[in-house]
BARO-693538 format. One record per atom (N, C-alpha, C, CB): residue number from 0; residue in three letters; chain; atom name; z, x, y. Coordinates in nm, 3 decimals, m for minus. Glycine has a CB too. Example, Ala and Ser with C-alpha at 12.3 -4.5 7.8 and 13.67 -1.06 7.14 Angstrom:
<atoms>
+-----+------+-------+------+---------+---------+---------+
:  nr : rest : kette : atom :      zz :      xx :      yy :
+-----+------+-------+------+---------+---------+---------+
:   0 :  ALA :     A :    N :   0.780 :   1.319 :  m0.569 :
:   0 :  ALA :     A :   CA :   0.780 :   1.230 :  m0.450 :
:   0 :  ALA :     A :    C :   0.780 :   1.320 :  m0.330 :
:   0 :  ALA :     A :   CB :   0.905 :   1.131 :  m0.447 :
:   1 :  SER :     A :    N :   0.708 :   1.285 :  m0.225 :
:   1 :  SER :     A :   CA :   0.714 :   1.367 :  m0.106 :
:   1 :  SER :     A :    C :   0.787 :   1.290 :   0.003 :
:   1 :  SER :     A :   CB :   0.572 :   1.408 :  m0.060 :
+-----+------+-------+------+---------+---------+---------+
</atoms>
This chain:
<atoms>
+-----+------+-------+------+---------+---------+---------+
:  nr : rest : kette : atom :      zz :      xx :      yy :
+-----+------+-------+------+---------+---------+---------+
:   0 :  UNK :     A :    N :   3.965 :   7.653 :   8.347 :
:   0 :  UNK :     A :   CA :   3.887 :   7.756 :   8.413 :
:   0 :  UNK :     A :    C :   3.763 :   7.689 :   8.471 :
:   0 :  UNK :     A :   CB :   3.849 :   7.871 :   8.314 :
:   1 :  UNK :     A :    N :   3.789 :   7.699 :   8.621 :
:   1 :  UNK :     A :   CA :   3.595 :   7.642 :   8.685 :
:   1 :  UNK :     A :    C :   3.507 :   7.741 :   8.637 :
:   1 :  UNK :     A :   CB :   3.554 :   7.643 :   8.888 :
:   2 :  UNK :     A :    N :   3.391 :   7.725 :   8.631 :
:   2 :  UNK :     A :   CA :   3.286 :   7.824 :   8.624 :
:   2 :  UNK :     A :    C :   3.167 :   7.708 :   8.656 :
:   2 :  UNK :     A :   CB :   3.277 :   7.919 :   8.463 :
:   3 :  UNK :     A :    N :   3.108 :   7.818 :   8.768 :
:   3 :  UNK :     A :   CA :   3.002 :   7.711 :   8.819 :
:   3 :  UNK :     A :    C :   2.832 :   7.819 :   8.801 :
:   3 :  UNK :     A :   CB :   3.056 :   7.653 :   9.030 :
:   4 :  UNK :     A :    N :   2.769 :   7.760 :   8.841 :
:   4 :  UNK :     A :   CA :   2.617 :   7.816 :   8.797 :
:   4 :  UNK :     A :    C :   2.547 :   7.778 :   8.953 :
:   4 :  UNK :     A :   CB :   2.528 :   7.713 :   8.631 :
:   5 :  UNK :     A :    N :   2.493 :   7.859 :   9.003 :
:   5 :  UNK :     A :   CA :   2.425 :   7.896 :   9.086 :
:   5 :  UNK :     A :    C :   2.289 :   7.924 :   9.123 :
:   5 :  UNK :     A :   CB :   2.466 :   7.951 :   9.095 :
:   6 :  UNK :     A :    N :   2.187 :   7.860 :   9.185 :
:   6 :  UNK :     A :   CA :   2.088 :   7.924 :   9.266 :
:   6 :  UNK :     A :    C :   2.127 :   7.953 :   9.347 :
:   6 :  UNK :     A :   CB :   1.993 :   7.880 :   9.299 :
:   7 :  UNK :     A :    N :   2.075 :   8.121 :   9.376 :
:   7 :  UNK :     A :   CA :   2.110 :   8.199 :   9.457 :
:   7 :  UNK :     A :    C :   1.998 :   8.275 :   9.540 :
:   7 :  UNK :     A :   CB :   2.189 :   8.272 :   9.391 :
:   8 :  UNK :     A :    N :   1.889 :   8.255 :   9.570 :
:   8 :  UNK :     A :   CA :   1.755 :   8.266 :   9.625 :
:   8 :  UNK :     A :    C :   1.695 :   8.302 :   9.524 :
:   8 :  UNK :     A :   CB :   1.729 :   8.351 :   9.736 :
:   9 :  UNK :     A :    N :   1.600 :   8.343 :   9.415 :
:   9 :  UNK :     A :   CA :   1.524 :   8.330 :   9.264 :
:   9 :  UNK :     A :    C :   1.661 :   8.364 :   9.144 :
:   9 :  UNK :     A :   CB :   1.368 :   8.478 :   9.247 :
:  10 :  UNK :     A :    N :   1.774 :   8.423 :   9.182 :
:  10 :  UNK :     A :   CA :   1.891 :   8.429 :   9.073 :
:  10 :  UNK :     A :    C :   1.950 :   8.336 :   9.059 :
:  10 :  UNK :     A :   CB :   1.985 :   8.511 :   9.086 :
:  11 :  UNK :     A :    N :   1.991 :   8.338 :   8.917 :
:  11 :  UNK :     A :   CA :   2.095 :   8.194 :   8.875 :
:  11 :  UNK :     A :    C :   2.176 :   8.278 :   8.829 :
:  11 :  UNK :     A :   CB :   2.052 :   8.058 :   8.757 :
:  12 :  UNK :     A :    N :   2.346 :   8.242 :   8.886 :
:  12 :  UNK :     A :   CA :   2.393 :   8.354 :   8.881 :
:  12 :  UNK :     A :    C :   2.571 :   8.234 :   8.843 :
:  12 :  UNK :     A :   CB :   2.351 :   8.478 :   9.046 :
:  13 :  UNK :     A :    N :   2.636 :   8.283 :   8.711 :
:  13 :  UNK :     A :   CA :   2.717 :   8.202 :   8.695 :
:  13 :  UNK :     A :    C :   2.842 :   8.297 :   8.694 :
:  13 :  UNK :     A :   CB :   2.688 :   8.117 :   8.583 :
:  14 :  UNK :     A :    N :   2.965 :   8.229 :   8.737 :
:  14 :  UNK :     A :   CA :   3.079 :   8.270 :   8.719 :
:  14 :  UNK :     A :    C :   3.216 :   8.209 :   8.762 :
:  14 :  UNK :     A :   CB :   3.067 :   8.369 :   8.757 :
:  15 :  UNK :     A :    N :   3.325 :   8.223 :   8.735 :
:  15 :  UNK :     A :   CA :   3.435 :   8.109 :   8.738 :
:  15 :  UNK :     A :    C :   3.481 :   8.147 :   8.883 :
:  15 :  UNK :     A :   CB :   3.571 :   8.116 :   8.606 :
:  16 :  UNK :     A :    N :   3.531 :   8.051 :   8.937 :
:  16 :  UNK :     A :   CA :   3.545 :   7.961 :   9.124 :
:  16 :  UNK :     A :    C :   3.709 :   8.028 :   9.115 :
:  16 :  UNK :     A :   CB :   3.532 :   7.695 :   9.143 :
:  17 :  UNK :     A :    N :   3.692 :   8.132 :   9.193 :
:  17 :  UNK :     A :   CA :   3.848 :   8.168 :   9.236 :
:  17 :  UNK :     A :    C :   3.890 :   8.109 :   9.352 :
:  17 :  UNK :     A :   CB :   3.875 :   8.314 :   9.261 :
:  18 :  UNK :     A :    N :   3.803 :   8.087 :   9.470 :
:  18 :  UNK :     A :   CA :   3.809 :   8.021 :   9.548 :
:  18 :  UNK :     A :    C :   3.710 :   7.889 :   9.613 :
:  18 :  UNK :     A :   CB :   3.831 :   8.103 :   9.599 :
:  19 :  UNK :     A :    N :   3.704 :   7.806 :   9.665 :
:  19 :  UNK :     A :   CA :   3.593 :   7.720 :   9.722 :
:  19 :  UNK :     A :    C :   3.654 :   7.687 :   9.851 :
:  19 :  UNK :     A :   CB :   3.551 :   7.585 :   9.632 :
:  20 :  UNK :     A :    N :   3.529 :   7.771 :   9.943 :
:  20 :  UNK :     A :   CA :   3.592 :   7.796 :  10.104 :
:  20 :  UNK :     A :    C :   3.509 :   7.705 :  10.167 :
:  20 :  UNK :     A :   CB :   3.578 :   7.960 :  10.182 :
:  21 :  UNK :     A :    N :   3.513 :   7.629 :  10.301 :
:  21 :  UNK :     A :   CA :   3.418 :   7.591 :  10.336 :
:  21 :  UNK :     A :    C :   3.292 :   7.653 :  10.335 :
:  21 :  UNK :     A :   CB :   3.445 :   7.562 :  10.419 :
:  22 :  UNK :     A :    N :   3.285 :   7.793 :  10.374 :
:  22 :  UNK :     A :   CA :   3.177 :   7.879 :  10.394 :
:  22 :  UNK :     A :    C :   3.130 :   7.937 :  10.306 :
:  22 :  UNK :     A :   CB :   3.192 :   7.957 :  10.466 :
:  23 :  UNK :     A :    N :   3.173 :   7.937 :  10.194 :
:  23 :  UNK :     A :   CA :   3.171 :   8.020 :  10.094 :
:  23 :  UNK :     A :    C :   3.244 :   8.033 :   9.963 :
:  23 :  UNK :     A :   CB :   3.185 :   8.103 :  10.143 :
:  24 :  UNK :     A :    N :   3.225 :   8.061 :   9.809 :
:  24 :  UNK :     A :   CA :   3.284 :   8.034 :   9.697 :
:  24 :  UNK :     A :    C :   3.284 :   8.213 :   9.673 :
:  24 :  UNK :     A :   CB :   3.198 :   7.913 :   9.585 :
:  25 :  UNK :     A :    N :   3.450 :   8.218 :   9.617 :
:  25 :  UNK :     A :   CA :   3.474 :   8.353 :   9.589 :
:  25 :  UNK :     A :    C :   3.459 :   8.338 :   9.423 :
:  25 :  UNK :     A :   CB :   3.629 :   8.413 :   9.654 :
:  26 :  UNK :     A :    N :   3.369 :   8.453 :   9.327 :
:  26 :  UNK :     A :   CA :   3.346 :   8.416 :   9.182 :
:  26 :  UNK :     A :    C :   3.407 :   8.560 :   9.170 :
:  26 :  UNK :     A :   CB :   3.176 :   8.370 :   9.113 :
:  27 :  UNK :     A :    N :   3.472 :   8.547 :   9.025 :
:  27 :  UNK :     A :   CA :   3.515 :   8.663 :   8.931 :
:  27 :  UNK :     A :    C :   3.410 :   8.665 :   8.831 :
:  27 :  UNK :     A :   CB :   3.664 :   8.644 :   8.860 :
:  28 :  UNK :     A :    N :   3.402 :   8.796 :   8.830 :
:  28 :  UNK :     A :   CA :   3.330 :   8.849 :   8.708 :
:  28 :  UNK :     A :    C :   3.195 :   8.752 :   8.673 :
:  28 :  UNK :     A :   CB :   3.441 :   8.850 :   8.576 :
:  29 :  UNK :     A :    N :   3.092 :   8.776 :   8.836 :
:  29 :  UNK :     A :   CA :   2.937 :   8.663 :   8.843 :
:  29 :  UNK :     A :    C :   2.910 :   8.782 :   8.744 :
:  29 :  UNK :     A :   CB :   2.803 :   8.625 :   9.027 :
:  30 :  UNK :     A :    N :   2.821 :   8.697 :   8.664 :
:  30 :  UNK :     A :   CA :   2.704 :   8.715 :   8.597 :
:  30 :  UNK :     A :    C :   2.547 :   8.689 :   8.634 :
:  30 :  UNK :     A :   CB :   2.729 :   8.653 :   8.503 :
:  31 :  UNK :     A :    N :   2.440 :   8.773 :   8.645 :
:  31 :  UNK :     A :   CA :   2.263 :   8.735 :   8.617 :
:  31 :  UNK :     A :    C :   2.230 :   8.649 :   8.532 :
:  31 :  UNK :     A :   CB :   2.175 :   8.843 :   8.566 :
:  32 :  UNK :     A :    N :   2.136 :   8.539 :   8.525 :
:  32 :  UNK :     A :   CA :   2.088 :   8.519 :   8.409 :
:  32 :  UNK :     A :    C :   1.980 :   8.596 :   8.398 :
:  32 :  UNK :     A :   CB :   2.066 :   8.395 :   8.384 :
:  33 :  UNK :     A :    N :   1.924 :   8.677 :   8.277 :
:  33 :  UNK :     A :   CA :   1.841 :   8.757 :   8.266 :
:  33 :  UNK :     A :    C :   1.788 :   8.680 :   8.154 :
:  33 :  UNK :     A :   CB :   1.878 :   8.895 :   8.257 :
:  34 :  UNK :     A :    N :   1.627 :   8.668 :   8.132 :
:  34 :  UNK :     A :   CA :   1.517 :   8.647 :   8.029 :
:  34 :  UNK :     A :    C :   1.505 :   8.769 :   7.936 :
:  34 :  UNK :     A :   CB :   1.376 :   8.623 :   8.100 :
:  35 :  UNK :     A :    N :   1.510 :   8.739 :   7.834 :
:  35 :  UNK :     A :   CA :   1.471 :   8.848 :   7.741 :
:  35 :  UNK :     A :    C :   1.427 :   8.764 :   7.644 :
:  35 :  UNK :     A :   CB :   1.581 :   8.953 :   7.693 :
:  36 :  UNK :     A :    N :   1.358 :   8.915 :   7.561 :
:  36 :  UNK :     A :   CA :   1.265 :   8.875 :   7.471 :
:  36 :  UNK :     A :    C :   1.382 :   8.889 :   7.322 :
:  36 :  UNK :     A :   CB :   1.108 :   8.986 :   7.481 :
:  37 :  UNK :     A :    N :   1.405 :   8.730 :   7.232 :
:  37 :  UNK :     A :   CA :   1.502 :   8.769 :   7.121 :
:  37 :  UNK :     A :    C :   1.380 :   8.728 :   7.041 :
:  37 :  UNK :     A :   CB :   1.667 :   8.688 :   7.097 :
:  38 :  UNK :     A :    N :   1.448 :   8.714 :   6.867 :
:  38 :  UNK :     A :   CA :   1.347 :   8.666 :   6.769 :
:  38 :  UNK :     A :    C :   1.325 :   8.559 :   6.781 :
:  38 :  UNK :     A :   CB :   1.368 :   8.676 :   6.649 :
:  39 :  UNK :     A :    N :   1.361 :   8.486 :   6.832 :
:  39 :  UNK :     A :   CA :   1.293 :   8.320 :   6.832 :
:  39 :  UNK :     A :    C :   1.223 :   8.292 :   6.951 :
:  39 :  UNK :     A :   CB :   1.407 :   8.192 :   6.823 :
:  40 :  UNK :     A :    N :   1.187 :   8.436 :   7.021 :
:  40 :  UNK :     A :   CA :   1.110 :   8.383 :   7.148 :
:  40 :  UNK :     A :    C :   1.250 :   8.406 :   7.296 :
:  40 :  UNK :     A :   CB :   1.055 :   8.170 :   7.108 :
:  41 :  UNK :     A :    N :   1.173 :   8.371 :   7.393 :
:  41 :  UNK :     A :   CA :   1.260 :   8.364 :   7.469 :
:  41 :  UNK :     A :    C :   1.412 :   8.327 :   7.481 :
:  41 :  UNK :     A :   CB :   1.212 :   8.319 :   7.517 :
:  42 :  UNK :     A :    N :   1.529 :   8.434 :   7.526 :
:  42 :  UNK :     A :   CA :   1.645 :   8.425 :   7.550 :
:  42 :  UNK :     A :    C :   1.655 :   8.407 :   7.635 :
:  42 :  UNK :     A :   CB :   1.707 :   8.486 :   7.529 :
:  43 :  UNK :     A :    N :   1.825 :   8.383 :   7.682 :
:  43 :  UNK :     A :   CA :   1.890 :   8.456 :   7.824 :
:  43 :  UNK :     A :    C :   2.021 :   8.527 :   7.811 :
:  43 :  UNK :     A :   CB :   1.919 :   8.345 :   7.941 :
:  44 :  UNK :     A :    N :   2.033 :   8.613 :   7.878 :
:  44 :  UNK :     A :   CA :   2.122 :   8.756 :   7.862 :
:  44 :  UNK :     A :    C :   2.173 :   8.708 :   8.019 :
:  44 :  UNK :     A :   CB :   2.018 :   8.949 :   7.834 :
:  45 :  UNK :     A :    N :   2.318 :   8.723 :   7.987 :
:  45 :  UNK :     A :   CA :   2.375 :   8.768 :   8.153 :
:  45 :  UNK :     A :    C :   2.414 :   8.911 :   8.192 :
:  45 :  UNK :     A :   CB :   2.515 :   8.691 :   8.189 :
:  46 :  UNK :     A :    N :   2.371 :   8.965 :   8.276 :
:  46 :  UNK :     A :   CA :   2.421 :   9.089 :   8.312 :
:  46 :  UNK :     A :    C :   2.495 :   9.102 :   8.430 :
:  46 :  UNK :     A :   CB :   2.328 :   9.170 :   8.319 :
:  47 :  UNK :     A :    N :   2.613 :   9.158 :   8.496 :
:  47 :  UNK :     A :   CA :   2.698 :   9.187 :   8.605 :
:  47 :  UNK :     A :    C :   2.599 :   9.117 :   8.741 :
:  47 :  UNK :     A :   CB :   2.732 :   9.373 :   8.612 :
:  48 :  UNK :     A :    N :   2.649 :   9.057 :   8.801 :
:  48 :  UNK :     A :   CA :   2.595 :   9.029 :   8.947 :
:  48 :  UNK :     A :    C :   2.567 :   9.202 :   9.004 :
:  48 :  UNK :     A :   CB :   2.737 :   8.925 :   9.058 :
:  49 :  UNK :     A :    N :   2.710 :   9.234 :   9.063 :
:  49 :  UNK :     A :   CA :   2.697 :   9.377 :   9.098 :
:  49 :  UNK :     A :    C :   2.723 :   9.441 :   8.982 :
:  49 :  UNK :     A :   CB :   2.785 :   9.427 :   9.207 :
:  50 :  UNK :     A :    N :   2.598 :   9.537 :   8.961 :
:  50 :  UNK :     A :   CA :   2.602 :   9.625 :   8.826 :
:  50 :  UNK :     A :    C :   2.726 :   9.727 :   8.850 :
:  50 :  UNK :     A :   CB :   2.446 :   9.719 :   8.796 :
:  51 :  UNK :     A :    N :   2.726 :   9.735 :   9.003 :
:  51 :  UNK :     A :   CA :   2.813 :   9.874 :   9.076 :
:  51 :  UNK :     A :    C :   3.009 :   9.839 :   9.053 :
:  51 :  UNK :     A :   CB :   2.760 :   9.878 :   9.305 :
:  52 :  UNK :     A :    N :   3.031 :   9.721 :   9.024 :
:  52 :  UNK :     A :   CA :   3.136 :   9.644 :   9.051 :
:  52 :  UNK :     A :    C :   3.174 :   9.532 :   8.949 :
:  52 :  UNK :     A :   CB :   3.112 :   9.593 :   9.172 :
:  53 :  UNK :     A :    N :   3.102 :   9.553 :   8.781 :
:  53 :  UNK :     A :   CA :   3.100 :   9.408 :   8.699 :
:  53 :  UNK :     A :    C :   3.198 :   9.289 :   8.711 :
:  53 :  UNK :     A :   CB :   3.113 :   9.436 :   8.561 :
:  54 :  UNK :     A :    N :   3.327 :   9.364 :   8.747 :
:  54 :  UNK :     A :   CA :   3.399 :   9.272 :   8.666 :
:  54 :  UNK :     A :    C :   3.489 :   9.200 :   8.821 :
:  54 :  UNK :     A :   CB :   3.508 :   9.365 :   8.518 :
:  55 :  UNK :     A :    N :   3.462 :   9.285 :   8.931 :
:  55 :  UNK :     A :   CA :   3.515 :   9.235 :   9.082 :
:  55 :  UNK :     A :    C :   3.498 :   9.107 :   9.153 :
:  55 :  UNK :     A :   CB :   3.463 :   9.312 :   9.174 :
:  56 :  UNK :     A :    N :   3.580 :   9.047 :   9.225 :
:  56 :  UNK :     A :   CA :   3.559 :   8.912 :   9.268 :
:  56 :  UNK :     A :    C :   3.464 :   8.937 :   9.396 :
:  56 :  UNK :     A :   CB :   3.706 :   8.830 :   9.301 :
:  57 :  UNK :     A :    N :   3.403 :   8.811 :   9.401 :
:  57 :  UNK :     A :   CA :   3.265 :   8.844 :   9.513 :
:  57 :  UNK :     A :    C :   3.233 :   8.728 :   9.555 :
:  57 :  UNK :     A :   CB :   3.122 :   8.912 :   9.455 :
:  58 :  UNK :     A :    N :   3.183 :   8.708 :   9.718 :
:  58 :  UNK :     A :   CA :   3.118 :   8.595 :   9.780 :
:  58 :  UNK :     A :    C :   2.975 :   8.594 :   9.777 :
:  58 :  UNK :     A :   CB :   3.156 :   8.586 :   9.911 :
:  59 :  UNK :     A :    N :   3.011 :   8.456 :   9.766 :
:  59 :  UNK :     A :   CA :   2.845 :   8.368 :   9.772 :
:  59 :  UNK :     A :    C :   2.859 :   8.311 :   9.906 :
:  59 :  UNK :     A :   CB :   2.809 :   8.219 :   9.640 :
:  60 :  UNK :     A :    N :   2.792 :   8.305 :   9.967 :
:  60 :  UNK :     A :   CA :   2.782 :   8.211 :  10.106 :
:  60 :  UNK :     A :    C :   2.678 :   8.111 :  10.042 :
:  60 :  UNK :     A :   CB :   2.715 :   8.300 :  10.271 :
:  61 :  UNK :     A :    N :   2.765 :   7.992 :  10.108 :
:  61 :  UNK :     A :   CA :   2.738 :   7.828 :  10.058 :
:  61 :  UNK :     A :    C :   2.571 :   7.884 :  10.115 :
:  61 :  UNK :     A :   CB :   2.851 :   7.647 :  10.166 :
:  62 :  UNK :     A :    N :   2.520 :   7.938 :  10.212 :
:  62 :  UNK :     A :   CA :   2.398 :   7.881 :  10.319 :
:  62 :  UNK :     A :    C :   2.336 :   7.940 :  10.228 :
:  62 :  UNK :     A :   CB :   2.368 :   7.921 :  10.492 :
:  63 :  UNK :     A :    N :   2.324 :   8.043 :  10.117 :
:  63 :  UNK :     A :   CA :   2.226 :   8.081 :  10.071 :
:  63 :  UNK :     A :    C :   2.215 :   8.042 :   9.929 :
:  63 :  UNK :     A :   CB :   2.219 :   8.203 :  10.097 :
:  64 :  UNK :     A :    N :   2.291 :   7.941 :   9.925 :
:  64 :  UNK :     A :   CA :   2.283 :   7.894 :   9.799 :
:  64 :  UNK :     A :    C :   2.171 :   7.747 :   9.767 :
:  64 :  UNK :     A :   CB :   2.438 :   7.867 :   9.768 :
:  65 :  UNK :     A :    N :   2.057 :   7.754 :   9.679 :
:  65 :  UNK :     A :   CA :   1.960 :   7.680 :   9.672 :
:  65 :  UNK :     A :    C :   1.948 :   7.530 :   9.625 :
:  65 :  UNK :     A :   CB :   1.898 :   7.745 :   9.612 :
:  66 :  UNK :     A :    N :   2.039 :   7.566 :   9.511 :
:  66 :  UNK :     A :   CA :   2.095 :   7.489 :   9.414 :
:  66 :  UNK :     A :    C :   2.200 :   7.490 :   9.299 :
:  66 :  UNK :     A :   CB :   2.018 :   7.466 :   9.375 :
:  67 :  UNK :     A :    N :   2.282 :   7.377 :   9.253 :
:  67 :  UNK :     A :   CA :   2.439 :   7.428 :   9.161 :
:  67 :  UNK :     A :    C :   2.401 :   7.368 :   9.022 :
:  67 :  UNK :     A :   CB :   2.622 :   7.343 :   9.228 :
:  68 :  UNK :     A :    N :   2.408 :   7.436 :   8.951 :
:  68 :  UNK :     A :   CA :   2.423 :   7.316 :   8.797 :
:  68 :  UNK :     A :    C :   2.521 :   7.173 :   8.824 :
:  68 :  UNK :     A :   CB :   2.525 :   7.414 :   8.638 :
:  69 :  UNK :     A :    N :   2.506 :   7.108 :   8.800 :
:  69 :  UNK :     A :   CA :   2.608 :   6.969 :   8.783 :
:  69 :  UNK :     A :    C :   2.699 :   7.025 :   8.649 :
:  69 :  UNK :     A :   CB :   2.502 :   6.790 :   8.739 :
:  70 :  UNK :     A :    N :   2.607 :   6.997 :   8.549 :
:  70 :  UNK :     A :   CA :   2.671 :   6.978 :   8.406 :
:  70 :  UNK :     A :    C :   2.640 :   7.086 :   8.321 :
:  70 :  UNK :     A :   CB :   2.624 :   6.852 :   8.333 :
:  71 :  UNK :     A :    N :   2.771 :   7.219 :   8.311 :
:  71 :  UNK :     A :   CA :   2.690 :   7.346 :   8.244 :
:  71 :  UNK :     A :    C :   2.688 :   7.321 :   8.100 :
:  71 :  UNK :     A :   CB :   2.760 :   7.499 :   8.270 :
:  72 :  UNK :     A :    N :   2.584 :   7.353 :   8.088 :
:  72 :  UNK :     A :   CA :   2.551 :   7.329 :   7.930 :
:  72 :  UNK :     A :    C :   2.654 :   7.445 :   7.832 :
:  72 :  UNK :     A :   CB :   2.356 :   7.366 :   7.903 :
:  73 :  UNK :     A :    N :   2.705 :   7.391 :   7.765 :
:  73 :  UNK :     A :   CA :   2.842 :   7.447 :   7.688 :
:  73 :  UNK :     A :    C :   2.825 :   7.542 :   7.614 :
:  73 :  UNK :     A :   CB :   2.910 :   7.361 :   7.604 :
:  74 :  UNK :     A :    N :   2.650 :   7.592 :   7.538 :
:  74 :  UNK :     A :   CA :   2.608 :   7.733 :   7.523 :
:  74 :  UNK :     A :    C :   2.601 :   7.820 :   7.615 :
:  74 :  UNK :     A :   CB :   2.504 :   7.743 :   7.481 :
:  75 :  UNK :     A :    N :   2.598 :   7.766 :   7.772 :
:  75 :  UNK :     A :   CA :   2.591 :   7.880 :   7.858 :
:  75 :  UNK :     A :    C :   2.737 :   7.934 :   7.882 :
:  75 :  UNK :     A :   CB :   2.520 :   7.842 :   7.992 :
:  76 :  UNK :     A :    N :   2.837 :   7.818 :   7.894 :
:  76 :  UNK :     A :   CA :   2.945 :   7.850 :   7.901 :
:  76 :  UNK :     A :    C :   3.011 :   7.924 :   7.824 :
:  76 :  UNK :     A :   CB :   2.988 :   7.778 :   7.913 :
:  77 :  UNK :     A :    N :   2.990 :   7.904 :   7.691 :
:  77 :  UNK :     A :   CA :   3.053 :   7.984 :   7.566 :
:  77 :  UNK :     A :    C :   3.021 :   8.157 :   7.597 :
:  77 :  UNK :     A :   CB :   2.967 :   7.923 :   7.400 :
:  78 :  UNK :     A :    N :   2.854 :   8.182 :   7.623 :
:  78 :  UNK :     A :   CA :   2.794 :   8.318 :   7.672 :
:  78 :  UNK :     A :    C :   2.871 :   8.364 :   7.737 :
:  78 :  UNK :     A :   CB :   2.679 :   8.327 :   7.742 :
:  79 :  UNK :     A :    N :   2.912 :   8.305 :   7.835 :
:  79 :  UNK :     A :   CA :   2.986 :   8.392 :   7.961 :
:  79 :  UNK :     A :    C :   3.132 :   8.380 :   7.903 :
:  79 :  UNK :     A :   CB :   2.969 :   8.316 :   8.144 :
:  80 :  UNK :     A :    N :   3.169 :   8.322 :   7.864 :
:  80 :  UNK :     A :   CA :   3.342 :   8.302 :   7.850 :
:  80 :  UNK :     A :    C :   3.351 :   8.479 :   7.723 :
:  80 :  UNK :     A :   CB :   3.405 :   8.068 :   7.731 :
:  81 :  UNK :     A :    N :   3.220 :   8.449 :   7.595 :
:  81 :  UNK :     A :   CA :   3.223 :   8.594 :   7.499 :
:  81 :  UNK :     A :    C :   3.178 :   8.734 :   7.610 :
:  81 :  UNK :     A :   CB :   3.075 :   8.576 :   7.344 :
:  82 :  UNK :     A :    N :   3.107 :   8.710 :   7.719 :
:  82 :  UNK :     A :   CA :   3.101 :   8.818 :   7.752 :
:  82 :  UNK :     A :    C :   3.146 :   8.883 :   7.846 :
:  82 :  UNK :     A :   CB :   3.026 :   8.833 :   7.750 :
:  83 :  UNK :     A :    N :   3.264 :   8.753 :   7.937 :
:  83 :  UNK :     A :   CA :   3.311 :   8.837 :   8.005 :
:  83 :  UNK :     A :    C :   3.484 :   8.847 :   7.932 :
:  83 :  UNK :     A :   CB :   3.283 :   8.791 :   8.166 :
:  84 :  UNK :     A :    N :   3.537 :   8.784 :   7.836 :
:  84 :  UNK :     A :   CA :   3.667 :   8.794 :   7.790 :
:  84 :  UNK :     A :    C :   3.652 :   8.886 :   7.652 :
:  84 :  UNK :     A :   CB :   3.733 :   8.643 :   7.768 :
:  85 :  UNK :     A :    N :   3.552 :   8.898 :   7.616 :
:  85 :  UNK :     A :   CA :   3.508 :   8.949 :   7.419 :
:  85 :  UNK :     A :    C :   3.568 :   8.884 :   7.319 :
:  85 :  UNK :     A :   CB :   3.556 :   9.108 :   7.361 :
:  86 :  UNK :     A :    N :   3.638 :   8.736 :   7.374 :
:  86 :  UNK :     A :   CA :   3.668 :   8.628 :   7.243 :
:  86 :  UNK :     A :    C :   3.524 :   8.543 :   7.196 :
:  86 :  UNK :     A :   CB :   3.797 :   8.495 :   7.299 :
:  87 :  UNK :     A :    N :   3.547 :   8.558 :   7.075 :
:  87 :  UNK :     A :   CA :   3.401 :   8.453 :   7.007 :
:  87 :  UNK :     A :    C :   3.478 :   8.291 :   7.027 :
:  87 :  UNK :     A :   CB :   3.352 :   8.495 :   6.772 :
:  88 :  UNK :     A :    N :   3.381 :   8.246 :   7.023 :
:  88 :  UNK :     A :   CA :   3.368 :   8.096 :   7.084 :
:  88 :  UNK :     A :    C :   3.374 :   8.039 :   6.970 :
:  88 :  UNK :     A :   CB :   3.237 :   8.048 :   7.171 :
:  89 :  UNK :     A :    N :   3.478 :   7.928 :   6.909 :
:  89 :  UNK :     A :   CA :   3.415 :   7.813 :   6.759 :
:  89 :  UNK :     A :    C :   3.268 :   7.767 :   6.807 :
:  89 :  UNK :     A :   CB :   3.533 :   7.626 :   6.729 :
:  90 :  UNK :     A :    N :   3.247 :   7.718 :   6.698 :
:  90 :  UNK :     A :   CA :   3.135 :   7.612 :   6.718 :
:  90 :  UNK :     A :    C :   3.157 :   7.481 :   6.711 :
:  90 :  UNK :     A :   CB :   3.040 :   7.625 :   6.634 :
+-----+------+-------+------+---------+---------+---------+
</atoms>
């Protein structure tokens, strides 16, 4: 499964690569990264790209994209894999 991570003009916005077009990458089920406040201080929460549409495949156009993660860090990956499938992740 690709799953890539995204700047997306101030959103970082992750989700797995159904397609990679010249013009554009089609993602299933993007996620927000959202800041929240947990007990140890600052989190991050992903919430639906489109709140209207969570779980729908959707374009990014390459031109508005800022910047990509290289190397996703494998807690972020695990987040998104529990919250968009509802399997828990080993450790």
């Amino acid at each position: 499964m690709d799953i890539i991570i995204l700047k997306v003009g101030s959103d970082e916005v992750i989700g797995r690569i159904v397609s990679n077009e010249p013009e554009y990458y089609v993602l299933e089920k993007a996620r927000l990264f959202v800041p929240t406040a947990g007990p140890n201080g600052m989190e991050l929460s992903a919430m639906p790209y489109f709140i209207s549409s969570p779980d729908s495949k959707c374009i990014i156009y390459k031109r508005s994209v800022v910047g990509e993660v290289v190397n996703i860090p494998k807690q972020l990956e695990d987040m998104y894999l529990m919250q968009t499938t509802g399997l828990q992740i080993a450790s």
